[in-house]
C-alpha positions in Angstrom: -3.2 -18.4 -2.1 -3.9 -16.7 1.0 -7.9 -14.8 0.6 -7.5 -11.8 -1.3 -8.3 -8.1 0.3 -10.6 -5.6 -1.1 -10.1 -4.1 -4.6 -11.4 -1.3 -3.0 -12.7 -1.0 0.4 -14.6 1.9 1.7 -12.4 3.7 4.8 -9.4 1.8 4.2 -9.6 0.4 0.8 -6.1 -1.4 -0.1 -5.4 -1.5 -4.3 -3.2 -4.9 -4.4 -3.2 -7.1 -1.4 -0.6 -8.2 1.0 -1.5 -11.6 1.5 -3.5 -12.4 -1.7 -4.4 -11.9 -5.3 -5.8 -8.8 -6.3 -8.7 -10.7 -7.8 -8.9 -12.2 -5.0 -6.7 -15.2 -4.2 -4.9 -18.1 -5.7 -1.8 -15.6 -7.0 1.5 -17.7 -7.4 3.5 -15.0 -5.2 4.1 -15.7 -1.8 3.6 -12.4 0.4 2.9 -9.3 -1.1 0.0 -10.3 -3.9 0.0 -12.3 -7.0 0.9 -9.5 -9.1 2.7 -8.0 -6.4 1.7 -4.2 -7.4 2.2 -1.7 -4.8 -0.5 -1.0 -2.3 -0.4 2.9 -2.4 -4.2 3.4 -2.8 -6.0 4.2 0.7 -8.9 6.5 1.4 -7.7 10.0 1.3 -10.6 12.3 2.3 -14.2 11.6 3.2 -17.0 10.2 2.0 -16.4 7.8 -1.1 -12.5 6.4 -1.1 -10.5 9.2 -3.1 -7.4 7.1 -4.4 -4.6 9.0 -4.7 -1.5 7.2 -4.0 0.8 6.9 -1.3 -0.1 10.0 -0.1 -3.2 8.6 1.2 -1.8 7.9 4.3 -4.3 10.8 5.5 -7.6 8.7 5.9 -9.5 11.1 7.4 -13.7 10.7 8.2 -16.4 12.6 7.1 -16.0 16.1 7.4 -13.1 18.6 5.1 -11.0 20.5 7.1 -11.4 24.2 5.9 -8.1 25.9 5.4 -7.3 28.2 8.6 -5.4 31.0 6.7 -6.9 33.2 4.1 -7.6 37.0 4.8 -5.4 39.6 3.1 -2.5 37.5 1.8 -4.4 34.6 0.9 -7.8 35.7 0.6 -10.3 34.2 -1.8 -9.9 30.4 -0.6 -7.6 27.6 -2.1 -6.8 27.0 -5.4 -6.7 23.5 -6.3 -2.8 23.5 -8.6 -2.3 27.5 -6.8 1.4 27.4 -7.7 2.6 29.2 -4.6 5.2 31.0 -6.7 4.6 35.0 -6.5 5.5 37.1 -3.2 2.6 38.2 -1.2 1.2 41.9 -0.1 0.1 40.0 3.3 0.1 37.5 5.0 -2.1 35.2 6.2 -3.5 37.1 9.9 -1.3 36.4 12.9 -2.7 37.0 16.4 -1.7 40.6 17.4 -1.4 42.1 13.9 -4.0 44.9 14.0 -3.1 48.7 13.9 -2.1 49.6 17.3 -3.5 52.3 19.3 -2.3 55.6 21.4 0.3 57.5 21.3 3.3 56.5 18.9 0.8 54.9 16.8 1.8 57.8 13.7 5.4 57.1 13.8 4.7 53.5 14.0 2.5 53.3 11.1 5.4 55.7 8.9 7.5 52.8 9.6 5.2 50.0 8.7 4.8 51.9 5.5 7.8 52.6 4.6 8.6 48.8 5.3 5.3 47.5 3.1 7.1 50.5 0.6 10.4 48.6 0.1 8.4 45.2 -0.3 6.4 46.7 -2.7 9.3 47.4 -4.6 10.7 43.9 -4.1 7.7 42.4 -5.8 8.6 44.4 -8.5 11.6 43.7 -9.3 10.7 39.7 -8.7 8.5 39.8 -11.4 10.9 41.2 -13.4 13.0 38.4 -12.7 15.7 40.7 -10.9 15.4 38.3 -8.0 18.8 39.4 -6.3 17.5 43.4 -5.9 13.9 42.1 -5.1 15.8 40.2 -1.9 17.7 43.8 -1.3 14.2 45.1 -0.7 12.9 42.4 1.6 15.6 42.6 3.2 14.7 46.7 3.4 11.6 45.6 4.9 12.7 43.1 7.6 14.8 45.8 9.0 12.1 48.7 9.0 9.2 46.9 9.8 8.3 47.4 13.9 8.8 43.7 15.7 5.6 43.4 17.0 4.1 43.4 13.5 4.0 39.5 13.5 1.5 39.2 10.5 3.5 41.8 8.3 7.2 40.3 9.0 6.2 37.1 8.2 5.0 37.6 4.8 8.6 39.9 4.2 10.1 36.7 5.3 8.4 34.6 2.7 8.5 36.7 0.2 12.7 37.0 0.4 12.2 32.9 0.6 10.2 33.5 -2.6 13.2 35.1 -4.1 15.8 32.9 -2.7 13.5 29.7 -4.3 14.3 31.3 -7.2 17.6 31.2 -7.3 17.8 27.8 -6.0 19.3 28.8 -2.7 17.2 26.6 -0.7 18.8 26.5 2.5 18.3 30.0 2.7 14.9 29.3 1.5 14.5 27.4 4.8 15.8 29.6 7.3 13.6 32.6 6.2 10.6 30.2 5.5 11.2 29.2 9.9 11.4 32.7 10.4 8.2 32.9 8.9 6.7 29.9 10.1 7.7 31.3 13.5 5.9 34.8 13.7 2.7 33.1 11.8 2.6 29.1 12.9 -0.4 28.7 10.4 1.2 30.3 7.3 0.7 27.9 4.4 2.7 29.5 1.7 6.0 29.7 4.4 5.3 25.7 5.5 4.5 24.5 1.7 7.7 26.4 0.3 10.1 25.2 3.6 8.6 21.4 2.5 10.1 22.1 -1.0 13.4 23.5 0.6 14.1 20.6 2.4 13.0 17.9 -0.3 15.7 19.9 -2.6 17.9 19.6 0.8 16.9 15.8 1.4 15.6 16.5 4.4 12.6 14.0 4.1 11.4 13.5 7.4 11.3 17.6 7.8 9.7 17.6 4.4 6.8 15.2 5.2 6.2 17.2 8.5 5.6 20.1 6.5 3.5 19.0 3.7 1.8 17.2 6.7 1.1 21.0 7.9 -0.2 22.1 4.8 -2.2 19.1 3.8 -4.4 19.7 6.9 -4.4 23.7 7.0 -5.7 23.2 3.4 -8.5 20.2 4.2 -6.6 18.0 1.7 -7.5 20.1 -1.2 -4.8 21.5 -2.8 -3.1 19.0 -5.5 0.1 20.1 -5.3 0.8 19.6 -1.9 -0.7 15.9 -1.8 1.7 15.3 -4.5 4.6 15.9 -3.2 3.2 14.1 0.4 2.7 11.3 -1.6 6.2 11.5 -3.4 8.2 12.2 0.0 6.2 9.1 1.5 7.1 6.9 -1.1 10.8 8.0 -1.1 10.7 7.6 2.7 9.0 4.0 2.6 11.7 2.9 0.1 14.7 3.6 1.5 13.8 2.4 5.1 12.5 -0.9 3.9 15.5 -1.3 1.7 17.4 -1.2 5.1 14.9 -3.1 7.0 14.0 -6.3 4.5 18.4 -6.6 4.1 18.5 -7.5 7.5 14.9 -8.8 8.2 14.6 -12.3 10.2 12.8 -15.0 8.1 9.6 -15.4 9.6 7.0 -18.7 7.8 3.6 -17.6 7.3 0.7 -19.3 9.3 -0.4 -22.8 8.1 -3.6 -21.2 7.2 -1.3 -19.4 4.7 0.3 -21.7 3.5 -2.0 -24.6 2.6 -4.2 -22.0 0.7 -0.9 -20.7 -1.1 -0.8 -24.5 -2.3 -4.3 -25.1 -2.8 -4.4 -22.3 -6.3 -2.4 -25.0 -7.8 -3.4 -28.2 -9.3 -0.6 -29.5 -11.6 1.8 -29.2 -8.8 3.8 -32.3 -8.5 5.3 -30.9 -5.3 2.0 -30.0 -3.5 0.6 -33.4 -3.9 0.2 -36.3 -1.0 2.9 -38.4 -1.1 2.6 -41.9 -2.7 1.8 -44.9 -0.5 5.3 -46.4 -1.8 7.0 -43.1 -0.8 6.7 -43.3 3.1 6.5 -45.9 5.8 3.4 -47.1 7.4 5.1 -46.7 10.9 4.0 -44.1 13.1 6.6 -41.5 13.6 8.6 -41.7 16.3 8.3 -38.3 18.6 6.5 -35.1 18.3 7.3 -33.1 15.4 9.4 -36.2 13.2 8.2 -37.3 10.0 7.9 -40.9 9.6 10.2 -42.9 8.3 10.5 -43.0 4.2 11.2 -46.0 1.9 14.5 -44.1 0.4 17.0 -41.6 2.6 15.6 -39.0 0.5 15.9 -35.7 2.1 13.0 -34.2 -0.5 10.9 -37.1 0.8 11.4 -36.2 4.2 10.8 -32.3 3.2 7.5 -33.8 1.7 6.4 -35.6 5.0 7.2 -32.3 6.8 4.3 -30.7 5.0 1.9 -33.0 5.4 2.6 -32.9 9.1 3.0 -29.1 8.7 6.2 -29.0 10.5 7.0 -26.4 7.6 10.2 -24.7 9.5 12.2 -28.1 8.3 11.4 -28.0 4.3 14.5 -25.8 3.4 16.8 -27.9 5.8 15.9 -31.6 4.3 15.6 -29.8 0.6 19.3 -28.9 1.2 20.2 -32.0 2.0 18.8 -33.7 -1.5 20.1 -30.8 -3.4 24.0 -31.2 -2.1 23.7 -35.0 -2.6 22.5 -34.7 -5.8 19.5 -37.0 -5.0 17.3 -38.5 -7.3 15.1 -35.9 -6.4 16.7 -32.9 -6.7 15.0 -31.1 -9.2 11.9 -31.7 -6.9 14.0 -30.2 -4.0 15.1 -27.4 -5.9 11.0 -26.2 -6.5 10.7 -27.3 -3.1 13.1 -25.1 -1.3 12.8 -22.5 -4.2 9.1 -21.9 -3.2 9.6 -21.7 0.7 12.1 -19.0 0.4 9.3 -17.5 -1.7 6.8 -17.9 1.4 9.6 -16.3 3.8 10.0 -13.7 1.9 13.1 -14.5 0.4 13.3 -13.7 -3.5 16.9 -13.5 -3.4 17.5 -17.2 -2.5 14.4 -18.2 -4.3 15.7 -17.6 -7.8 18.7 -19.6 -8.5 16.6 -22.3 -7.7 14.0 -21.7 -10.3 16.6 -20.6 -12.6 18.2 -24.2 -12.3 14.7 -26.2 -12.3 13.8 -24.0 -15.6 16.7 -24.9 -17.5 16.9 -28.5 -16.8 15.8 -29.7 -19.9 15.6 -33.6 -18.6 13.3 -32.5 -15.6 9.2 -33.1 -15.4 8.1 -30.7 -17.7 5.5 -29.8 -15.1 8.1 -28.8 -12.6 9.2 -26.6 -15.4 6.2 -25.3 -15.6 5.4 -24.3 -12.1 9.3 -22.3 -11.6 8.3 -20.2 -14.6 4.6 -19.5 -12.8 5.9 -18.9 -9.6 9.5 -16.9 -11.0 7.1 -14.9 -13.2 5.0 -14.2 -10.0 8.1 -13.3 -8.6 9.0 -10.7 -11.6 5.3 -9.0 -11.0 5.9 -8.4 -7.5 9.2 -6.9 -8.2 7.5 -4.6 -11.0 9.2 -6.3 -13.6 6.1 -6.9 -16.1 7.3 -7.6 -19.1 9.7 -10.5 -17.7 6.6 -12.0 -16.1 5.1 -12.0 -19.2 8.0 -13.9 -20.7 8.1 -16.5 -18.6 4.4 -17.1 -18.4 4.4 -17.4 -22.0 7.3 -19.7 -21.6 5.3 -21.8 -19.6 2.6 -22.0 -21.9 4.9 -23.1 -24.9 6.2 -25.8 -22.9 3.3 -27.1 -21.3 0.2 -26.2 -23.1 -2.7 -28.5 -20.9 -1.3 -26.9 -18.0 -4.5 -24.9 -16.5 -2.6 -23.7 -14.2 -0.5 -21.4 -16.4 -3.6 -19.9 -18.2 -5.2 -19.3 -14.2 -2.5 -17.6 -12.8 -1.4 -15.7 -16.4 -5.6 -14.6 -16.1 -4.0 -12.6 -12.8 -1.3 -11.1 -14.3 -3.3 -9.9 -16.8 -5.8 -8.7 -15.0 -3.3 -6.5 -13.0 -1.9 -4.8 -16.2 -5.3 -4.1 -16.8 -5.6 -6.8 -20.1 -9.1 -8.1 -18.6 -10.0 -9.5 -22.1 -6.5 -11.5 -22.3 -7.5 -12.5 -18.7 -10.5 -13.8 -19.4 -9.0 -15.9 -22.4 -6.7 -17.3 -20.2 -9.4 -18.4 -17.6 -11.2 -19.6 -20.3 -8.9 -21.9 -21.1 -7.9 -22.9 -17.8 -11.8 -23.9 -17.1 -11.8 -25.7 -20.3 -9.0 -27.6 -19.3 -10.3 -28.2 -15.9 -14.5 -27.5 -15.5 -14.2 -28.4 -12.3 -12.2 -25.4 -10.8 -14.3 -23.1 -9.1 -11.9 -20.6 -8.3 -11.1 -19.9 -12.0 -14.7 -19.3 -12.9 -15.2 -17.2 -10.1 -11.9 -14.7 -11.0 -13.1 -14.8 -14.7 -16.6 -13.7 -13.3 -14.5 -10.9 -11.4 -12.4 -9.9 -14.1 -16.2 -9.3 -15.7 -17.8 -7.2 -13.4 -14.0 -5.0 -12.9 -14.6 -4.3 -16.5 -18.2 -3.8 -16.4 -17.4 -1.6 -13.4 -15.2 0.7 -14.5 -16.7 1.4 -17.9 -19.5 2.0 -16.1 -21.9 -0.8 -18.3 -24.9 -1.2 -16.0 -26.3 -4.0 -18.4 -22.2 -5.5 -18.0 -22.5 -5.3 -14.1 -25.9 -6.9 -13.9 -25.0 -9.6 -16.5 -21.2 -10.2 -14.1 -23.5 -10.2 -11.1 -25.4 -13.0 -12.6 -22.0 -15.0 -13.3 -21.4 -15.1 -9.8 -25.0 -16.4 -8.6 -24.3 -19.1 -11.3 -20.5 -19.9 -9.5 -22.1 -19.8 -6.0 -24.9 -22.3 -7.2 -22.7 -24.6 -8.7 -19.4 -24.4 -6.4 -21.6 -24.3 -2.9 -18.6 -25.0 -1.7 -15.8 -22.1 -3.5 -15.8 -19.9 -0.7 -13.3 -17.8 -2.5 -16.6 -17.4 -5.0 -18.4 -15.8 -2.3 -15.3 -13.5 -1.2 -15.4 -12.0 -4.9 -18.9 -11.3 -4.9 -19.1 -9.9 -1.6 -16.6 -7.7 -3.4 -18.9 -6.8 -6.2 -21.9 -6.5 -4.0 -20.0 -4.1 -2.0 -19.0 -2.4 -4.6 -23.1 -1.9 -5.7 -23.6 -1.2 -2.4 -25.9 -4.1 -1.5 -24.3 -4.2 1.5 -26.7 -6.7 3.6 -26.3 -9.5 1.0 -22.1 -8.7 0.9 -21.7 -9.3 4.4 -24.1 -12.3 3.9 -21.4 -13.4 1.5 -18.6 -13.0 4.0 -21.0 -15.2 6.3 -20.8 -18.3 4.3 -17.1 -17.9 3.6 -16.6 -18.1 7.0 -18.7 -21.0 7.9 -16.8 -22.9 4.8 -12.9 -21.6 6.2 -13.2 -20.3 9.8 -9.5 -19.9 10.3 -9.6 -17.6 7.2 -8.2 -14.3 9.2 -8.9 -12.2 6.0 -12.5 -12.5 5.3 -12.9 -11.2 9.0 -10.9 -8.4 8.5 -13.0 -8.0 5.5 -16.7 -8.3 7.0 -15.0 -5.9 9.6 -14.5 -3.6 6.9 -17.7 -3.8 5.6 -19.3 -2.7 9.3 -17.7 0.5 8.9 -18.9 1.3 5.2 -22.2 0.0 5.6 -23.3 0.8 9.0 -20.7 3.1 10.7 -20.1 0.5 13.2 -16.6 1.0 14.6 -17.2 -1.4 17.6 -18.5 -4.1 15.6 -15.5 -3.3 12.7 -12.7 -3.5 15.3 -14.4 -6.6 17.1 -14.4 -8.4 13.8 -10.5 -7.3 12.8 -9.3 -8.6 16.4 -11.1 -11.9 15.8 -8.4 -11.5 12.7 -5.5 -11.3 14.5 -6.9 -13.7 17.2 -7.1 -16.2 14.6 -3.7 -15.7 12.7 -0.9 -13.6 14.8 0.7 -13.1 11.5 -1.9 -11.6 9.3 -0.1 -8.5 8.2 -3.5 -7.1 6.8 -5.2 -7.5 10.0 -2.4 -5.1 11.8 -2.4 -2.5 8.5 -6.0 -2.2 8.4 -6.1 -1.7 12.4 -3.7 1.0 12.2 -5.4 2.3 9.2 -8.5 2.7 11.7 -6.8 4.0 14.8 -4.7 7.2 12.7 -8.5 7.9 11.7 -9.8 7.9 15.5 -6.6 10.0 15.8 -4.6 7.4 18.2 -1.3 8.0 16.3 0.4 5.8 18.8 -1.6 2.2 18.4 -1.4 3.2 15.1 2.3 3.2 14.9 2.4 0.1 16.9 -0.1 -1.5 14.7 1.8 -0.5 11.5 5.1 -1.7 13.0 3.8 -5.2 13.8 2.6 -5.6 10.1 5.9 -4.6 9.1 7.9 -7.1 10.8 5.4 -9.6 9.0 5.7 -8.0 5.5 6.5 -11.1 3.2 8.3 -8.3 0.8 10.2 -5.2 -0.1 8.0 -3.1 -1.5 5.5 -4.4 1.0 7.3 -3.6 4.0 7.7 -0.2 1.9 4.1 0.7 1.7 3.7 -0.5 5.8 6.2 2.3 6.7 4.6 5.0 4.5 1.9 4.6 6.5 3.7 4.6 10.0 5.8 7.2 8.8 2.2 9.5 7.9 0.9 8.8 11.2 4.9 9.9 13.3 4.5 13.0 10.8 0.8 13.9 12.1 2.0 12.9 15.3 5.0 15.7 15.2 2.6 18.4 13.3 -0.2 18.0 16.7 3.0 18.8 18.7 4.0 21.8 17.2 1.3 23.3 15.7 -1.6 21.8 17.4 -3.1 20.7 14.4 -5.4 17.4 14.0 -7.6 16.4 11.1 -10.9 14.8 12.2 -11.3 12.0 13.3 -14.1 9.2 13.3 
């Protein structure tokens, strides 16, 4: 399959690729990764990656935002899980809220008191639980309290808010939560309880503004309110992709794509040149024709198609062997099945792989490759245990297969099996030494294991695999790609991008490793320039290479241009090769519109590289 993208890549670090295996290529899904597991984990705060989930749409540099509230509301600083439930005596400080001077001051003051008197009273009664006579009292308060006590109102405010929370009124919640929000712009409590109003009211795109607020007043610190960004982004990113991928225009992948898609399998009847006795010796006849074939076949044609890579006619000829009930049409039915896959198109993939899968009289290897790819399928859909099914079917029915055991290895290795996933590549290497690409994930599946168990003596002995796989597959540049993964990973970051080097001088139109080495300039050296130089080359290279546009936009929301960010983000959405894909890409331009809308309002803006 396409290269794979980081595991986990300083500044913009992506969990499960877009465009490749999570263990770094050869997965059996086309678009959205082998396993096809959501891409939710992105640098959050500063300094090492902090992976949080979808809410880490806030990749922020190096510095931490300190909160700009506290004082006699809020004093103390933030508590990580601070529940945000009790009313307040203050509120956070609000320009013009000192003690006023001169005459009038006295009567003033009596006022004020007896306003902070009835709130007093109200808390009293709210932790009692007597929620409707501690609003009575807020109430009180609003009306004594003098107008021009900004700081004082607002906290009355969001302390009836408190009380209405309580009782589950929320769009009263709201109102007195703006009303607050209003007389103190900066008030956390007011914005974080308003968020949680208008997620009760469904009001997501209000409710990511908010949290969007909060997040930033509180230098991404405070649990809570990440969760529920990450939540509302996710919720956001689902229902507008849903929408999106219904109507979405088929778009085929680069060639680049493509051939590497092929390329992770080797029992693929389908994939393979055509037989001299299959095709004509005669040249074809005009630009973009296959030659002439032995047998009107329309899968023969299809076949010619790709070796021509005139890919946009594969589906059409398939068609045309599949309605005459050709002698090929099992073939077709693969065929077609796994260019609908490429396109993005699951829905029409799987009655073809159903049909190809129970046609007992078919190639058992054709079998074998619909269950691979249909399980594939499954795993991008988050549907684990039917991929597991149907890889195991594929092993019962075709046992020497190695490419069941390399691309079962994957799937284990996503639900975190690594010692079932080295089995499996085990036995795929023992049923073909010669594949580089399996010895090199098995070495990766090693070192993930070694790495997150923290094993130093695991690490070093992984770390030796991988010398071993470079020495004897000089030419695996997906063996390099992995350990430039690893080395990263150790921080050995001269010999990584030396790694990326040589897997560009073995595949130069690979987009990915340059949006990779690119990568790797910002971790290693803080070279934005040189990071953005090498991620354009990307896009240069292959115009569709959604990881290119994500990871750009990832950059630009952290130099704080919101609007090349959105742009980016949209391009790599029209490109996205999957649902929940495409769902990810919009959580991240929907982040950037929400930091967009919070600069407007409240003039706040994280920092930025």
């Amino acid at each position: 399959m396409a290269a794979s993208k980081p595991v986990e890549a300083a500044v913009v670090a992506a969990a499960a690729p877009s465009s490749g295996s999570a263990v770094g290529g050869g997965g059996a899904t086309a678009g959205a990764g082998a396993g096809g597991l959501p891409r939710w984990q992105l640098a959050l705060a500063v300094g090492a990656p902090l992976l949080l989930g979808a809410g880490a749409m806030y990749l922020w540099s190096r510095q931490r935002r300190r909160r700009e509230t506290g004082g006699r509301g809020d004093a103390g600083g933030l508590k990580r899980n601070s529940e945000r439930k009790t009313p307040e005596g203050r509120a956070s400080p609000a320009p013009g809220s000192g003690h006023p001077e001169g005459p009038g001051a006295h009567l003033e003051m009596n006022s004020l008191d007896r306003a902070q008197a009835a709130k007093n009273k109200g808390n009293k009664y709210f932790k009692a639980g007597k929620y409707e006579q501690a609003i009575q009292c807020y109430t009180e308060a609003i009306s004594l309290c003098p107008i021009e006590k900004n700081a004082d109102l607002s906290t009355f405010y969001q302390n009836r808010a408190a009380a209405f929370e309580q009782l589950q009124k929320w769009k009263e919640v709201a109102q007195d939560c703006t009303k607050a929000v209003e007389l103190n712009p900066k008030y956390v409590k007011a914005l974080f309880r308003r968020a949680k109003a208008h997620e009760k009211l469904d009001n997501k795109k209000e409710c990511l503004e908010d949290v969007t607020a909060v997040c930033i007043l509180e230098g991404f610190q405070n649990q809570q309110s990440m969760l529920l960004a990450d939540k509302v982004l996710k919720l956001l990113g689902k229902e507008k992709a849903k929408e999106k991928y219904k109507n979405r225009e088929p778009l085929m992948p680069s060639p680049q794509f493509i051939k590497s898609y092929f390329s992770s399998f080797t029992d693929d009847i389908i994939s393979q040149p055509m037989l001299k006795g299959e095709k004509s010796d005669e040249d074809k006849d005009k630009e973009g024709e296959a030659s002439e074939v032995k047998e009107n076949s329309g899968y023969l044609r299809a076949k010619q198609y790709m070796e021509e890579e005139n890919y946009d006619k594969i589906i059409s000829e398939c068609s045309k062997e599949i309605d005459a009930q050709g002698k090929y049409m099992a073939e077709a039915l693969l065929l077609r099945a796994t260019f609908y896959l490429l396109i993005g198109n699951a829905n029409a993939a799987k009655p073809d792989l159903d049909k190809v899968i129970s046609l007992k009289e078919a190639n058992v290897k054709l079998r074998a490759n619909a269950l691979i790819k249909r399980g594939s399928m499954y795993m991008q859909q988050q549907q684990p245990l039917l991929s597991t099914q149907d890889f195991n079917m594929a092993a019962d029915i075709d046992p020497q297969n190695a490419d069941v055991y390399h691309h079962r290895g994957q799937l284990k290795i996503l639900l975190d099996q690594v010692e079932e996933a080295v089995a499996d590549f085990d036995e795929c290497i023992r049923l073909r030494p010669e594949s580089a690409l399996a010895q090199a994930q098995k070495c990766f599946a090693l070192y993930r294991q070694a790495y997150t168990g923290n094993n130093s003596s695991q690490i070093q002995a992984a770390m030796k695999g991988f010398e071993e796989v470079i020495k004897k597959f000089p030419r695996c540049a997906e063996g390099y790609a992995l350990y430039a993964q690893a080395l990263t990973d150790q921080q050995q970051f001269g010999k990584a991008d030396d790694m990326y080097d040589k897997c560009i001088d073995l595949e130069p139109d690979n987009a990915t490793t340059y949006v990779h080495k690119g990568l790797l300039q910002l971790q290693w050296k803080q070279d934005l320039d040189r990071g953005l130089e090498l991620i354009s080359k990307a896009i240069e290279i292959d115009n569709k290479c959604d990881f290119a546009y994500e990871t750009m936009g990832t950059i630009e929301v952290q130099r704080g241009n919101m609007e090349k960010a959105i742009d980016m983000f949209n391009k790599a959405i029209n490109l996205a090769k999957s649902e929940m894909e495409m769902a990810h890409l919009y959580s991240l331009c929907d982040a950037a519109h929400a930091q967009t809308e919070v600069a407007k309002k409240y003039g706040l803006k994280p920092p930025t590289l």
